[in-house]
N, C-alpha and C positions, 0 to 999 in steps of 0.2 A: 598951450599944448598943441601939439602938430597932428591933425587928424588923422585918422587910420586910411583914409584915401590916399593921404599926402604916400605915406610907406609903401603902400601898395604900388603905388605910380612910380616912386624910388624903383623898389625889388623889379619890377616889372622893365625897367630903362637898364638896372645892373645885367640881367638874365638875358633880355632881347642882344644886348651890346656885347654881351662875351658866350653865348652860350656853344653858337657855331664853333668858335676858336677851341674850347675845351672839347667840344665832340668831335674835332677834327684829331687831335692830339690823344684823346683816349681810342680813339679807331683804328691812330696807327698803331699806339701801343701794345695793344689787346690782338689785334689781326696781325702781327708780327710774332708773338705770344702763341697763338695759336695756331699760324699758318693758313687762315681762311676769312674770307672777308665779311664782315659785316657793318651795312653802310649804316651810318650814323648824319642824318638832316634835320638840321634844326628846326622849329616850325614855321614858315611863313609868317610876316606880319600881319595879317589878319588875324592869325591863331592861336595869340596871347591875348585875355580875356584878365578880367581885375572884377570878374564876380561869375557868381553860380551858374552852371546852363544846365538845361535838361537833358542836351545833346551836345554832340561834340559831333561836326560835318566835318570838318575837316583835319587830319592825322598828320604828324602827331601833332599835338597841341600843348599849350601849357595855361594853364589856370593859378593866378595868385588870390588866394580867398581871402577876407575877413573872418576869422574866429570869434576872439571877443578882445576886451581892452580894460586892462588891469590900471587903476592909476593911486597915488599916496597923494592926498592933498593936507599937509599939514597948515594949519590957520588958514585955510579957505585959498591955499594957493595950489595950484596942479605942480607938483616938482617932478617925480618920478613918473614915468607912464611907459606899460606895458604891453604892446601889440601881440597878439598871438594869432600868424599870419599859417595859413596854409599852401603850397605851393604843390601841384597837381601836375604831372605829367601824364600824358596820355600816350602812348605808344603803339605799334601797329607790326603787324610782321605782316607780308603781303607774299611770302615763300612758301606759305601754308607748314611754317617750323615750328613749333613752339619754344623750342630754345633761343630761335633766333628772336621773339617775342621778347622772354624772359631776361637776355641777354643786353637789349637794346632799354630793358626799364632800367638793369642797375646799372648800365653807363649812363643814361641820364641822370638821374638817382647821383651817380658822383659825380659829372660835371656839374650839377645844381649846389652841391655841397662843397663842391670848390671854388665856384663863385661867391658860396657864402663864405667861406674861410677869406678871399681875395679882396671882401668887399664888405667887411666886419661893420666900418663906419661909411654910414649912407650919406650926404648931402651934410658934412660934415657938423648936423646935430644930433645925431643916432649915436647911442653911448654903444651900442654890441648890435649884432646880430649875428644868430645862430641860431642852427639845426636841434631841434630835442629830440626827434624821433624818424623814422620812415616807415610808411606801411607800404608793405607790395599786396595789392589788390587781388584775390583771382582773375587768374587769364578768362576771359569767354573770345567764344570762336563766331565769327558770318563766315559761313563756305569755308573757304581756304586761309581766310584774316584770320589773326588771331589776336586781340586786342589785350594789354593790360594797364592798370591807373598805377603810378604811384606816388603818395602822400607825403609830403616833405611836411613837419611841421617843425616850425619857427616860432621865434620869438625875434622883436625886435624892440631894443630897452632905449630908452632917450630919459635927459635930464634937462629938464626947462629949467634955465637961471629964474629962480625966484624972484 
């Protein structure tokens, strides 16, 4: 069985590797749509994390969590195994906007769920991977910031040859 670090280090090389390119592309799309800009930057390499923090220093950022791990072991063998991966955007509006806040969580929000549509099978032993739900977190405000989370939750299915 491929442990759940193993996926998380996957998702984490898929996301870091495409995420600029899908938020360059949704920036235009959307600011051309609306006729006003709002800038869309991936986060830094330092700023993608493969476990829990207390705080988040640095915006935006991105967190791919461990949930838990579902597996079928028929006659004492691991075949089916279930990941259920959390993926955390952290976003930031420094306009003192809230829209533009809110705005910049669901284009992340869809570039992360395009990467997952793009990148179904991971290191070519991941049977699926996909999206089950998204929470958009409430916004809280420091001064002018206006910060919001939001929760990609995943799954990612692998089939070990018996």
């Amino acid at each position: 069985m491929k442990h759940i670090e193993y996926a998380l280090l996957d998702i984490k090389t898929a996301i870091t590797d495409h995420l600029q390119t899908k938020l360059t592309a949704i920036q235009t799309e959307m600011n051309t749509l609306e006729g006003f800009t709002i800038t869309l930057t991936a986060p830094i390499s330092t700023a993608y994390y493969i476990h829990e923090l207390a705080a988040i220093d640095q915006m935006p950022a991105i967190q791919i969590i461990a949930d838990n791990t579902n597996v079928d072991i028929p006659g004492g063998k691991w075949n089916d195994v279930e990941h259920k991966i959390i993926v955390v955007c952290h976003v930031v509006a420094t306009e003192g906007r809230e829209d533009y806040c809110a705005k910049r969580a669901m284009r992340f929000s869809r570039a992360i769920n395009e990467i997952i549509l793009d990148h179904r099978t991971i290191d070519g032993s991941y049977m699926n991977w996909y999206a089950t739900s998204v929470d958009y977190k409430p916004m809280m405000t420091n001064g002018n910031d206006m910060k919001q989370e939001v929760w990609i939750n995943t799954v990612v299915k692998m089939i070990e040859n018996a």
